[in-house]
C-alpha positions in Angstrom: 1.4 22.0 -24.3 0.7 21.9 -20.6 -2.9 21.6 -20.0 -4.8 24.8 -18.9 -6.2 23.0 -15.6 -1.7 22.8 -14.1 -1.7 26.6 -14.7 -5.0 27.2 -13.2 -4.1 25.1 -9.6 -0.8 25.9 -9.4 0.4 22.5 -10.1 4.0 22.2 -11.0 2.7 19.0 -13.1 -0.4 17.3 -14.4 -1.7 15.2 -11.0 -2.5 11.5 -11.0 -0.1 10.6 -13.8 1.4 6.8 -13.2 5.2 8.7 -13.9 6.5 9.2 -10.4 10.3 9.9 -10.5 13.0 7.5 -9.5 13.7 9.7 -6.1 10.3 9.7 -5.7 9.4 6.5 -5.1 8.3 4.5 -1.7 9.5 1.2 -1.2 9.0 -1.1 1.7 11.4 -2.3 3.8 11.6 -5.9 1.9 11.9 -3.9 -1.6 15.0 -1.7 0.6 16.8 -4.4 1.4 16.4 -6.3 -2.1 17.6 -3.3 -4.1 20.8 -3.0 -1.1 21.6 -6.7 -2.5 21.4 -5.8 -6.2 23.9 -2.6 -5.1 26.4 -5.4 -3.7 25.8 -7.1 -6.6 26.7 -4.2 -8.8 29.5 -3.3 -6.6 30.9 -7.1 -7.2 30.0 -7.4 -10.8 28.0 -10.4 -10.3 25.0 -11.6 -12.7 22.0 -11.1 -10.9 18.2 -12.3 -12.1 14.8 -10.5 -11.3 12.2 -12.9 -11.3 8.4 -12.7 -10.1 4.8 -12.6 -11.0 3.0 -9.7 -12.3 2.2 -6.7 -10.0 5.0 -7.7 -7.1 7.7 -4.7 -7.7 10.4 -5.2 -10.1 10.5 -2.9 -12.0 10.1 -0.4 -8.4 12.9 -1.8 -7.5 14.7 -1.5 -10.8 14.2 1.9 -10.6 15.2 2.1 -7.1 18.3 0.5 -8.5 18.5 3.1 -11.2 17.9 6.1 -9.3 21.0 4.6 -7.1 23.7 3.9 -9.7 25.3 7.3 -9.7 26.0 6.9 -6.5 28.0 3.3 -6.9 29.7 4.9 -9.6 30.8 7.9 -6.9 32.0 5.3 -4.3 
């Protein structure tokens, strides 16, 4: 049930939710070029690790990487 306050606004959604769609995201230019080397990667059937404290980005750039894979498949 979509909560009376979407309708009311106009909002296509309910605001502020932590869900942001893989097309949507933002990623910095070091996250860009990481997520270009997991395409190679992908492309070359290598094993590839992600690694890295809490709170730095990989699962962004996982879904970067998701949001991408159509794509490898096409080419």
């Amino acid at each position: 049930m979509t909560p009376a306050y979407v309708t009311h606004f106009g909002f296509s959604e309910a605001p502020f939710s932590k869900e942001i769609a893989d097309a949507d995201l933002w990623l910095p230019a070091s996250k860009t070029s990481l997520v270009e080397e997991l395409c190679e990667a992908v492309r070359e059937r290598q094993s590839v690790m992600l690694v890295g404290e809490p709170g730095v980005g990989k699962t962004c750039v996982l879904r970067a990487l998701r949001h991408r894979l159509p794509l490898l498949r096409q080419g």
